[in-house]
C-alpha positions in Angstrom: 73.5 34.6 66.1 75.3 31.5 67.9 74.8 31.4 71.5 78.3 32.0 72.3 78.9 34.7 70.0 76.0 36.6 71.1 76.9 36.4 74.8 80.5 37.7 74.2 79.3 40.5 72.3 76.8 41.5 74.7 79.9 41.8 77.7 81.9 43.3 75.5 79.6 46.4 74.7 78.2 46.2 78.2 81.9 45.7 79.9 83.6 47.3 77.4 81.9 50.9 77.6 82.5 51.0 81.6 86.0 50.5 80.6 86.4 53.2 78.0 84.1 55.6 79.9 86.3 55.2 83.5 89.7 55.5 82.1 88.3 58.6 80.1 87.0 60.7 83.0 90.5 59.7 85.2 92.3 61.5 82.6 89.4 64.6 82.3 89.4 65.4 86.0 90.4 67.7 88.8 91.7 67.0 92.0 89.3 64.9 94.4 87.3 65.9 97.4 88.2 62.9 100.3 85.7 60.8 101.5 85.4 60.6 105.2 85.5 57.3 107.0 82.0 55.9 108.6 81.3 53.5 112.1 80.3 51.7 108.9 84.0 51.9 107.8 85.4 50.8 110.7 83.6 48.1 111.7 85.3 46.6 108.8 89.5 46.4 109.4 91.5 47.1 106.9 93.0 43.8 105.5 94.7 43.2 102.2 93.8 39.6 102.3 90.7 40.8 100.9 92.3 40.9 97.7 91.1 38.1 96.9 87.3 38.7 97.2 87.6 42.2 95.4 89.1 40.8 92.7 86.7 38.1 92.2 84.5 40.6 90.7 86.6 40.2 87.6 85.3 36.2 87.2 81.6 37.6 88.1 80.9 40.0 85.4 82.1 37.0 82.6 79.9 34.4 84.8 77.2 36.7 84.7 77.3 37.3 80.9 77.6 33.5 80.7 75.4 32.1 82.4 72.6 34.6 82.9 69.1 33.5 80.9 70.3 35.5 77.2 67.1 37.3 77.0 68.5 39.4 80.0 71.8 40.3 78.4 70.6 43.0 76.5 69.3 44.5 79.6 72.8 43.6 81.4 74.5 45.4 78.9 72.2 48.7 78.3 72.4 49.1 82.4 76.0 49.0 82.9 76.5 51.3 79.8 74.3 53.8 81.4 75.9 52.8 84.9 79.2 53.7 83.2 77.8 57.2 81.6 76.1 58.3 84.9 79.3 57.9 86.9 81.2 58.7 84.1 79.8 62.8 84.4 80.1 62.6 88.3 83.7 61.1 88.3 84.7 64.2 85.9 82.2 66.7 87.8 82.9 65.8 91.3 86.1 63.5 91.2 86.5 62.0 94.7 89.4 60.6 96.4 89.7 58.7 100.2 92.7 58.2 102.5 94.3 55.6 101.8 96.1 53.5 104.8 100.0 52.9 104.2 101.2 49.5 103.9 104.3 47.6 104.0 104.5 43.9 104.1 105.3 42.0 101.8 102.8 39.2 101.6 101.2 38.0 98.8 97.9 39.9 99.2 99.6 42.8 99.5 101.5 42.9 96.5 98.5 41.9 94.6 96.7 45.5 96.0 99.7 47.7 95.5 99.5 46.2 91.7 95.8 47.4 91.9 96.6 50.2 93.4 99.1 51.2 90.6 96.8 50.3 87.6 93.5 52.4 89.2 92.1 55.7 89.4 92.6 57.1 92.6 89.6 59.6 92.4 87.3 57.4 90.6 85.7 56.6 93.8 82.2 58.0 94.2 79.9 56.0 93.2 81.2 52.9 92.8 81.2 51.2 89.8 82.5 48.4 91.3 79.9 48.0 93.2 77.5 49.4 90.3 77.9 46.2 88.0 78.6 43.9 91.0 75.0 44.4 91.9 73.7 44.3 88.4 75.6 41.4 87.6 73.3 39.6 91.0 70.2 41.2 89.5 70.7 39.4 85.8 71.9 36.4 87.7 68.8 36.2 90.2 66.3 33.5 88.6 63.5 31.6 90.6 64.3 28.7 88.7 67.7 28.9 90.0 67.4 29.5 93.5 71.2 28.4 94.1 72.5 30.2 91.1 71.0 33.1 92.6 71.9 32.8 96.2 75.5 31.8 95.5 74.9 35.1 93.3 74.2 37.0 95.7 77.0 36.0 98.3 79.1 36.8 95.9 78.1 40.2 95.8 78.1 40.6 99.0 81.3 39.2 99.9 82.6 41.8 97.2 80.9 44.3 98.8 82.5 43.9 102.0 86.0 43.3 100.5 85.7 46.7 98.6 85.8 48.1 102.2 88.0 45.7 103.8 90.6 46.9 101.3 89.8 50.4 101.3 89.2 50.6 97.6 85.9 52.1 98.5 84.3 53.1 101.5 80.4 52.7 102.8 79.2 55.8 101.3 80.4 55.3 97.5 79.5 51.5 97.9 76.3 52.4 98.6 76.4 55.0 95.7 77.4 52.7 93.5 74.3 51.1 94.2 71.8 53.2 94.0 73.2 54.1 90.2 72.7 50.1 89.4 68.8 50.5 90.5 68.2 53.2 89.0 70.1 52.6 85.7 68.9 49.3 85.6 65.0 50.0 85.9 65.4 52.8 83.2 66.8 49.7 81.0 63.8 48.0 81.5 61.6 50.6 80.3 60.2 50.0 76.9 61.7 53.0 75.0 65.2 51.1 76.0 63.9 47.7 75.7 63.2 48.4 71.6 66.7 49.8 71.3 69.8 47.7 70.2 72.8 47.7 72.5 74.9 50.6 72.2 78.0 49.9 69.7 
């Protein structure tokens, strides 16, 4: 399979699930349970000008896909299916929801995150998905024989990380969430059983 072709597959079934799976559950839950703020929380302001961080995440996933070493892919795209599934039955089971700070300037970032704001879940917030396939997206990315491929990687992440707080898309707690579903999904993908299996269609 050319190159090309096989990388675009493998983000679209990997991508492509998370997709299908979070727009499902915001449509089969409840009402949410609020997340409380952290110290975490607040040491980081609220700011839309991290709008542009958070939404960097959307060029990441594609760069990851694209310039990951291919054998990974299948990997990539296994975990974030099963990233997508495990949130998938907490977002419907245990929908959660935070406060969300008014706003009511009318810069640029801010019009940008009320666009978000407008397209999202509201209650898809625990874990994070976000921050689910940011991290896995650093893992595939992470390569000794690219040290700064993998540490402008993992800047990245970070820096989305910290603008998923900044503009109160997530908090600490689901962040951290999301995380912990990306390490765990991600080692179960490396397991043989998975390994032998073709990416989910």
């Amino acid at each position: 399979m050319n190159g090309w072709i096989f990388r675009l597959r493998a983000m679209a079934l990997g991508w492509g699930t998370v997709g299908i799976v979070y727009t499902t559950a915001a449509l089969a839950q409840g009402s949410g349970t609020a997340i409380p703020e952290t110290a975490l929380d607040r040491l980081i302001p609220f700011d839309p000008r991290g709008i542009w961080l958070y939404l960097s995440f959307f060029a990441l996933i594609p760069f990851a896909y694209l310039r990951a070493e291919a054998l990974r892919l299948p990997w990539l795209a296994r975990s974030m299916q099963l990233s997508a599934i495990v949130s998938g039955v907490v977002f419907v089971l245990y929908p959660t929801t935070l406060s969300y700070p008014l706003f009511d300037d009318a810069s640029i970032p801010t019009r940008l995150l009320r666009l978000l704001i407008a397209g999202d879940s509201s209650q898809n917030c625990l874990p994070s998905l976000h921050a689910a396939l940011t991290y896995l997206s650093v893992w595939a990315l992470a390569d000794a024989r690219r040290p700064w491929q993998s540490a402008l990687a993992a800047l990245w992440g970070l820096a989305i990380a910290c603008a998923m707080v900044q503009t109160r898309r997530h908090l600490a707690l689901d962040t951290s969430a999301g995380l912990l579903v990306a390490l765990v999904c991600g080692a179960i993908a490396s397991r043989r059983p998975f390994r032998s299996m073709r990416m989910l269609p």
